[in-house]
C-alpha positions in Angstrom: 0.0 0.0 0.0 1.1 3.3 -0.7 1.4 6.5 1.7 1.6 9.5 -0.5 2.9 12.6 1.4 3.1 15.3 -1.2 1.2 15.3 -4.4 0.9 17.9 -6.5 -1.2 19.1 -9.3 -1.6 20.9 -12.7 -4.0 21.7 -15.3 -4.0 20.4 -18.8 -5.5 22.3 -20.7 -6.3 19.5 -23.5 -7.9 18.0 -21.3 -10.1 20.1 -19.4 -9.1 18.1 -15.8 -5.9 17.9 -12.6 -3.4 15.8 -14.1 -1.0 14.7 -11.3 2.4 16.2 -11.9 4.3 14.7 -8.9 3.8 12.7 -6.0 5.8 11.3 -3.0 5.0 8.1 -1.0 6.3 5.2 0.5 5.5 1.5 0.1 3.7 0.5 3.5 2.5 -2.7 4.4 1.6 -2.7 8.6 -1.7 -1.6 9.8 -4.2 0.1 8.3 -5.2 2.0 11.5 -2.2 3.6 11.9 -2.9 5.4 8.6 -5.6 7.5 9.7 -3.5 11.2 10.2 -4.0 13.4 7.4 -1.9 16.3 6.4 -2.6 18.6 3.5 0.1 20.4 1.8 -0.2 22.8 -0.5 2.3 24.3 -3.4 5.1 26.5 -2.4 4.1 29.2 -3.9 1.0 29.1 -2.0 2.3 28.8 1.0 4.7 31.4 0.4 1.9 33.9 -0.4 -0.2 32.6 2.5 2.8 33.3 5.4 3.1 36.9 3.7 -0.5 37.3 4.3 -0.9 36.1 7.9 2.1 38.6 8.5 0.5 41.3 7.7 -2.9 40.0 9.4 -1.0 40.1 12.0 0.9 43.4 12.1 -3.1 44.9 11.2 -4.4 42.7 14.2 -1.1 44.4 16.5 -2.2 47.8 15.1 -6.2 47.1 15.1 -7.2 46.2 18.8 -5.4 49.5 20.6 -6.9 51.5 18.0 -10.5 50.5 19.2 -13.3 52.7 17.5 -15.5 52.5 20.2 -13.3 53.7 22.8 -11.4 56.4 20.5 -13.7 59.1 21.7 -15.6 58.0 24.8 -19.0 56.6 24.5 -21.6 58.7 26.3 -24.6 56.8 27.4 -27.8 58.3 25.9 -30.6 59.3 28.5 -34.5 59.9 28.2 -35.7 60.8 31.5 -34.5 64.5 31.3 -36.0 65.4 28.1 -39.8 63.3 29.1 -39.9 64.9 33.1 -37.6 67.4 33.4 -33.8 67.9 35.2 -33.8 65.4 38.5 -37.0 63.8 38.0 -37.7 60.0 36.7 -41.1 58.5 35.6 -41.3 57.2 39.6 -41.7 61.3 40.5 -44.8 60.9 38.6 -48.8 59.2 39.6 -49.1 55.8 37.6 -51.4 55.7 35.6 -54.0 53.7 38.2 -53.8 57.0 40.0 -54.5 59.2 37.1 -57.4 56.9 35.7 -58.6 56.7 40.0 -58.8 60.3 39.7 -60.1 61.4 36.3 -62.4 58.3 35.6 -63.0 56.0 38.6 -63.8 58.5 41.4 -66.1 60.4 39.4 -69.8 60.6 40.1 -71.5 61.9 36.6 -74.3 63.0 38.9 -73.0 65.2 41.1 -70.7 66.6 38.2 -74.4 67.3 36.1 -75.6 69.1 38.6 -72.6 70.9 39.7 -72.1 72.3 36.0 -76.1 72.8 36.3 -76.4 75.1 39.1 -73.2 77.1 37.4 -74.7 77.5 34.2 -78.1 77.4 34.2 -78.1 79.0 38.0 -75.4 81.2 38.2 -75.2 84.6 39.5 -74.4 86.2 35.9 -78.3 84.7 35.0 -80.0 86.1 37.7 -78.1 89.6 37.0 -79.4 89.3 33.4 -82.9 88.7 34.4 -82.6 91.3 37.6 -81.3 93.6 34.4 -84.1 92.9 32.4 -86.8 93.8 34.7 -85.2 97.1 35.5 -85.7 98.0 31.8 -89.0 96.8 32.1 -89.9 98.8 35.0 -88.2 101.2 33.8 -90.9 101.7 30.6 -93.7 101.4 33.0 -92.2 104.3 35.6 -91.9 106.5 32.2 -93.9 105.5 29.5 -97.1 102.9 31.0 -98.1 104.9 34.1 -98.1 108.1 32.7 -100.6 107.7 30.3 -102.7 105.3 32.3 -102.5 108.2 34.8 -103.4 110.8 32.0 -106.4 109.1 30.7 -107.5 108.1 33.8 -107.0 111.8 34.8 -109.4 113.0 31.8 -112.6 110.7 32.6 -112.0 111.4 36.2 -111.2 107.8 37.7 -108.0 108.8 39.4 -110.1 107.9 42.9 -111.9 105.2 41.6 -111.3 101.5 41.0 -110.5 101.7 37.7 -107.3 103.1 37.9 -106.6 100.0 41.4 -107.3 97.4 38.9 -105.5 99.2 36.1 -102.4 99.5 37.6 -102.7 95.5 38.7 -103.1 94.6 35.2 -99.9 96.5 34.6 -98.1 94.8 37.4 -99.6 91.4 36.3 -97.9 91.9 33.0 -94.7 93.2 34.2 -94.6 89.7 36.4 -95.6 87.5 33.7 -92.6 89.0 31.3 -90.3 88.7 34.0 -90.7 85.0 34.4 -91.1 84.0 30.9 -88.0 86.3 30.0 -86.4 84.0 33.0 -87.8 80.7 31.8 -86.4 81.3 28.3 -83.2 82.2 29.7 -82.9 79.5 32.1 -84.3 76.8 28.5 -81.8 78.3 26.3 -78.8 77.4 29.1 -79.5 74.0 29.7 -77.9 72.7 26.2 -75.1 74.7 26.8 -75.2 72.9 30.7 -75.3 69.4 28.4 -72.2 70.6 26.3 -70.0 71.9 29.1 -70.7 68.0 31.1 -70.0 66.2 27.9 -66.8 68.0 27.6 -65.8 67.7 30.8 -66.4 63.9 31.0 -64.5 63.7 27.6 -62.0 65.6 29.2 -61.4 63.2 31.9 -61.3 60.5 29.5 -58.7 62.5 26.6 -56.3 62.8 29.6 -56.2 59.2 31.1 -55.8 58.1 27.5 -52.8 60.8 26.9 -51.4 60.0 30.0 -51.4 56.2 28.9 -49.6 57.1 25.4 -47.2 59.2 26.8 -45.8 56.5 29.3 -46.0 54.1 26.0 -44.0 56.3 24.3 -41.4 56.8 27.1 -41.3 52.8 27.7 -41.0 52.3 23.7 -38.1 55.1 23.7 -36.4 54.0 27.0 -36.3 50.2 25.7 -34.7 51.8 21.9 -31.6 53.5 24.1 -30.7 51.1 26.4 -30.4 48.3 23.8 -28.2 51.2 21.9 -26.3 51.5 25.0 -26.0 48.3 25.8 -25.0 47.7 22.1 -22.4 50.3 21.8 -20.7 49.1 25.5 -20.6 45.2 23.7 -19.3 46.2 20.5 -16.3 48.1 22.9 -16.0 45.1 24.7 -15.6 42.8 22.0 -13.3 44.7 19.6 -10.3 42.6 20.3 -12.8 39.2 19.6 -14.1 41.1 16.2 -10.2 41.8 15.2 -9.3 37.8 16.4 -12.0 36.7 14.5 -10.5 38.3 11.2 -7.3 36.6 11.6 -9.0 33.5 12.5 -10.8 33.8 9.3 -6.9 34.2 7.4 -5.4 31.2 9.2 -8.0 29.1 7.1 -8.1 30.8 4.3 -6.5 28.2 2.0 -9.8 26.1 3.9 -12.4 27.9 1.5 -14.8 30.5 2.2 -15.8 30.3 5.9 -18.7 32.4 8.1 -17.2 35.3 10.2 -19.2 36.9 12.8 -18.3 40.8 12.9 -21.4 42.5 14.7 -23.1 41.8 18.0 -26.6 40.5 17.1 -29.5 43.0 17.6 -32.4 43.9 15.5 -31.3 45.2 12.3 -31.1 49.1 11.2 -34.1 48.8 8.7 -36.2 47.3 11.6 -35.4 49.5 14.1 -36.3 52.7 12.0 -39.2 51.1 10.6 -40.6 50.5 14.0 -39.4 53.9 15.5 -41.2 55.8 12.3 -44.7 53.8 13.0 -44.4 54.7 16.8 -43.6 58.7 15.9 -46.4 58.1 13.4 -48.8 56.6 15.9 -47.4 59.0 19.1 -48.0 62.4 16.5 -51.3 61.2 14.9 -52.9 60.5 18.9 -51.1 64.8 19.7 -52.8 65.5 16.6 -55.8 64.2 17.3 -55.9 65.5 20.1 -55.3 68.6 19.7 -56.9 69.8 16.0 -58.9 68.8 13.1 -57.9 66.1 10.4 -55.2 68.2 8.7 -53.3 68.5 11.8 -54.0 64.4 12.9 -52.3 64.1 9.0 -49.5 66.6 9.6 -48.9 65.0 13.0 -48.4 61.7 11.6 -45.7 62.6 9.1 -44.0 64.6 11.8 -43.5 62.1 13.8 -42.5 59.4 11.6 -39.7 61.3 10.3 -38.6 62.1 14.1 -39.3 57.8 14.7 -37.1 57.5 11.6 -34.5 59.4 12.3 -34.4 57.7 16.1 
C-alpha cells in the first residue's frame, strides 16, 4: 500500500481536468489504522503567499485592537428621562397611571358633576343679573312710559279715585310679572344645552387625559427600551473589539480552507427594523397629539412629523 505525502497538481488544458504532476509516497504494508493522520500540503508558492498574508494580518491585528473605535472618543450613554420629566425627576416622581385613571375616571360621580355644571350654568349669579337687568328696563318703561298715560287718561274721565285706575295698575303689574318670568324661563331653557355641552366636555375631558397620559408612558417605555439596547449595544461592540479583530485573523489562518462564516457584529435587531418601527411609533405618538389637539389636517401633519422624528431615532 502506498502512503503518498506530497502530491501535486496541474491543469492540462487538452484535457479540461488535474493531471497529477508529482507525488511522494512510500510502500507500507503494517496496519491500516495507523494510517488515519491526514496532512494537506499545499504548493510553495501558495504557501509562500499565504505566510506573507498572515504577516500582515497580524501586524493589522497588532495595530487594530489599541486602536479601538469605540473607545477612541468616549462613549456617552444616551438618556431619556430629562428630556420626558424634566432635570432630577424619573417617571417614579410621577402618579401611575392607576392614580390618574382613579382620579379622572373612577372616582367620578356623573351626577354630582351634572348638577354641579347645572347650578353654574343654568343658576349662576351672571343669569340672575341678566334677568334682575331685564326687569329694570321693564320697570323702567312702565315708571316713564305705562303709568303716565294710564295716569293721564285716567285723569281726563275722572277715575284717578276710583277702581278703575286700582285694577288698572294691577293689570300692569300682572304683565310686568308675567314678562319677567317667561323672560327667565327662556333664559334658564336656552342654558340647559349649553349645561349638556359643558358636562359632555368635561367627562370627555377626563377620558382624553387618562388616555394621553397612557400614550405618553408608552411612548417613554418604547423610547427608553430603543436607548438602552443602543447603550447596551455600543458598550458590547467596545467590549468585543479585540474578539471582532481575532475573528479576522481567525478567518486568514484558514483561508486556504475555503470561504468560511465570520461573525463581525453583535446581534440586535437590524437598522431597517429599528427605523421602521421607531417611524410607526412617531407616526402613531404624533397622529394621537394631533388628534388631540386639531382637526384632520393637523391628525395628518402629526403623523408625518413624527414618523420622520421615529425615523430618524
Amino acid at each position: 500500500m502506498k502512503v503518498y505525502s506530497c502530491v501535486s497538481f496541474y491543469w492540462d488544458e487538452s484535457k479540461k481536468e488535474y493531471v497529477q504532476d508529482y507525488a511522494e509516497y512510500e510502500e507500507y504494508e503494517g496496519p491500516v489504522a495507523l494510517c488515519e493522520e491526514t496532512m494537506i500540503r499545499y504548493a510553495d508558492y501558495v504557501q509562500e503567499h499565504h505566510d506573507a498574508f498572515l504577516n500582515e494580518i497580524e501586524a493589522s491585528r497588532i495595530a487594530a485592537i489599541p486602536a479601538n473605535p469605540w473607545n477612541i472618543t468616549p462613549y456617552t450613554d444616551i438618556t431619556c428621562d430629562a428630556a420626558f420629566f424634566g432635570v432630577g425627576y424619573l417617571i417614579s416622581s410621577f402618579p401611575s397611571l392607576y392614580d390618574v385613571y382613579g382620579k379622572f375616571m373612577a372616582g367620578l360621580d356623573i351626577e354630582v358633576l351634572w348638577t354641579q355644571i347645572f347650578e353654574d350654568t343654568v343658576n349662576s349669579p351672571v343669569v340672575d343679573n341678566l334677568v334682575a337687568a331685564e326687569v329694570a328696563l321693564m320697570e323702567d318703561d312702565i315708571e316713564e312710559n305705562i303709568l303716565p298715560r294710564l295716569q293721564t287718561g285716567m285723569r281726563d274721565i275722572n277715575s284717578i279715585m276710583a277702581s278703575t285706575f286700582v285694577i288698572g295698575k294691577a293689570l300692569i303689574e300682572n304683565a310686568r310679572v308675567k314678562a319677567r318670568n317667561k323672560y327667565a324661563a327662556e333664559l334658564h331653557y336656552k342654558l340647559i344645552p349649553l349645561a349638556t355641552e359643558k358636562w359632555n366636555t368635561h367627562l370627555e375631558w377626563n377620558k382624553n387625559v387618562v388616555s394621553v397620559y397612557a400614550e405618553l408612558m408608552k411612548f417613554y417605555f418604547a423610547a427608553r427600551i430603543d436607548i438602552d439596547d443602543s447603550n447596551y449595544s455600543m458598550a458590547a461592540k467596545d467590549a468585543l473589539w479585540p474578539f471582532t479583530v481575532l475573528e479576522f485573523e481567525r478567518a486568514a489562518l484558514g483561508a486556504l480552507q475555503g470561504a468560511m462564516t465570520t461573525k463581525t457584529d453583535v446581534a440586535g435587531a437590524s437598522t431597517a427594523k429599528k427605523a421602521i418601527s421607531g417611524a410607526l411609533s412617531g407616526a402613531a405618538m404624533g397622529a394621537m397629539i394631533g388628534g388631540k389637539t386639531g382637526s384632520g389636517w393637523m391628525i395628518g401633519a402629526g403623523a408625518v412629523l413624527g414618523g420622520l422624528a421615529g425615523a430618524i431615532d
